[in-house]
Structures are given as structure tokens and as C-alpha cells.
C-alpha positions as CSV (number, residue, x, y, z in Angstrom):
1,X,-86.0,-210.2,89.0
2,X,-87.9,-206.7,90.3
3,X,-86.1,-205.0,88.0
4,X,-87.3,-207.3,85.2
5,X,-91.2,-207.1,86.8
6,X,-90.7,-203.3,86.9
7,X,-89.8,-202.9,83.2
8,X,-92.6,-205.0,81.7
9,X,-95.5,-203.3,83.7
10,X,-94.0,-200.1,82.2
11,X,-93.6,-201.4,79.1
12,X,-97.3,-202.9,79.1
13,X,-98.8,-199.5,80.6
14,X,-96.8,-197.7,77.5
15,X,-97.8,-200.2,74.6
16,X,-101.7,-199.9,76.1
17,X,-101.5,-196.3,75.7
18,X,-99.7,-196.2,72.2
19,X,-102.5,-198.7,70.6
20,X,-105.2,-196.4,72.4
21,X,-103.9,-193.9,71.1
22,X,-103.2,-195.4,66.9
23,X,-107.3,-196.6,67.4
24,X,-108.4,-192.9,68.5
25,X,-106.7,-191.3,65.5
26,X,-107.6,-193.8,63.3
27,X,-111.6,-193.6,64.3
28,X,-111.0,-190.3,63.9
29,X,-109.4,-189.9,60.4
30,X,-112.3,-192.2,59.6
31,X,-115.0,-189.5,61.2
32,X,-114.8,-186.9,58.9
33,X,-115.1,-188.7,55.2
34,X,-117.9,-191.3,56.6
35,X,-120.2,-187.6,57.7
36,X,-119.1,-186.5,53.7
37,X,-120.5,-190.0,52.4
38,X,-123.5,-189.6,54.3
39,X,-126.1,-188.0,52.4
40,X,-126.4,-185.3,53.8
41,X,-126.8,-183.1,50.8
42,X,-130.3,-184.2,50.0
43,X,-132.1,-183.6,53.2
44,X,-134.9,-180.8,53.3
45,X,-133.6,-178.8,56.1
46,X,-131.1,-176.0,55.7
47,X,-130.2,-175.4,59.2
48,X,-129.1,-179.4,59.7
49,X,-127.2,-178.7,56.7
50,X,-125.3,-176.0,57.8
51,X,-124.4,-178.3,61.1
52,X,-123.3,-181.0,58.9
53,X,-120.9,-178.4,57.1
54,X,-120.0,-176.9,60.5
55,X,-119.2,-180.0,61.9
56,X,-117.3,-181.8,59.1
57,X,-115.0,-178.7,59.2
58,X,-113.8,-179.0,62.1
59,X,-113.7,-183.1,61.8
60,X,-110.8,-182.5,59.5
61,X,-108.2,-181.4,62.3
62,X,-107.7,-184.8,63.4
63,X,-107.4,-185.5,67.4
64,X,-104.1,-187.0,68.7
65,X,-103.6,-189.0,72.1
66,X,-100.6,-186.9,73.8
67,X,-98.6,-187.1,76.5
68,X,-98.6,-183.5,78.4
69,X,-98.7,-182.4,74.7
70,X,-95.6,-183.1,73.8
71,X,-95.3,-186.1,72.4
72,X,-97.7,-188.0,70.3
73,X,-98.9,-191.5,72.0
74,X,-98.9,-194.1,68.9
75,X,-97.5,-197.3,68.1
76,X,-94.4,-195.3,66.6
77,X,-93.3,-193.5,69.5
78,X,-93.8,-197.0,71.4
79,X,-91.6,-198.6,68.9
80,X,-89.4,-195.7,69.3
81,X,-89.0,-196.0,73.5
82,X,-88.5,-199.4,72.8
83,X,-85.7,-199.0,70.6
84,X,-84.2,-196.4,72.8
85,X,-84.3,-198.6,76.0
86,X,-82.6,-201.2,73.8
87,X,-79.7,-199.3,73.0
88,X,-79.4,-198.0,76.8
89,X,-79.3,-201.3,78.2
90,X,-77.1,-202.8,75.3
91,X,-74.5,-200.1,76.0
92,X,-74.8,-200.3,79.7
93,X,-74.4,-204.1,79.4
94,X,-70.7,-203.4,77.1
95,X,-69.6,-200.8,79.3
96,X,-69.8,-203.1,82.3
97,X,-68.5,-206.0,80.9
98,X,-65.1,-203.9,79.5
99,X,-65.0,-202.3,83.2
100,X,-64.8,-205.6,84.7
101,X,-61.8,-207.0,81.7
């Protein structure tokens, strides 16, 4: 029973990561074609121009929620643990039950 508890706290304080981590890069995908919509173009001010440019440029490196910088935190590499944990505990569970034949 603790070992079940144990499991889904980490699986819960994984999965909230991983969907904090899919809404930050999708916001910021998003980020850089809404400022090229905008119309900036047709204002009067160079200099605010030249911002705009400056920072829709570097909008198009998108930002990534990462563990230690290693591995991308997103519903993929969730679905991925989870998958992985799965096949652990699946070949754990046959290896004990032909130990005990």
C-alpha cells in the first residue's frame, strides 16, 4: 500500500511538470508569429521598430521546460517514463512469479 501511495505522488509530481512544461512551449511557439501579426510595421517610430525586430528574433528559439538540461519535460517524455515503469514492473512481476514455479 506505501509503495502504491509512493508511486502515484511521483507519478502526479511528473505528469504536473510535463503539462507545465507542453503549455510553456506551446505559449511560446505561439509568442513569436502573434508579435509578426501585430502591426507593427505601420507605426511612426523607428526605434520601437527596431525592438519589435530585435525581439521577434530572438522569439524564434523557442523555450523548453528541462530537467537539469537534459531531458525535455513534456507530455512525451511523461508518456515515455510511464511506459518504461510499465515494462520494469511487468518484467519484475514474470521474473518473480517463474522464481517462485
Amino acid at each position: 500500500m506505501l509503495a502504491i501511495i509512493y508511486t502515484t505522488g511521483v507519478s502526479l509530481q511528473l505528469s504536473m511538470d510535463c503539462v507545465t512544461g507542453n503549455e510553456l512551449f506551446y505559449q511560446a511557439s505561439l509568442l513569436p508569429d502573434c508579435l509578426f501579426q501585430s502591426n507593427w510595421r505601420t507605426l511612426a517610430d523607428k526605434e520601437l521598430i527596431k525592438d519589435v525586430m530585435f525581439v521577434i528574433q530572438h522569439t524564434q528559439r523557442i523555450l523548453q521546460y528541462s530537467a537539469y538540461g537534459v531531458y525535455d519535460l513534456n507530455i512525451n517524455a511523461y508518456i515515455k517514463v510511464l511506459k518504461l515503469a510499465f515494462s520494469a514492473y511487468t518484467f519484475l512481476t514474470k521474473a518473480s512469479t517463474t522464481s517462485k514455479k
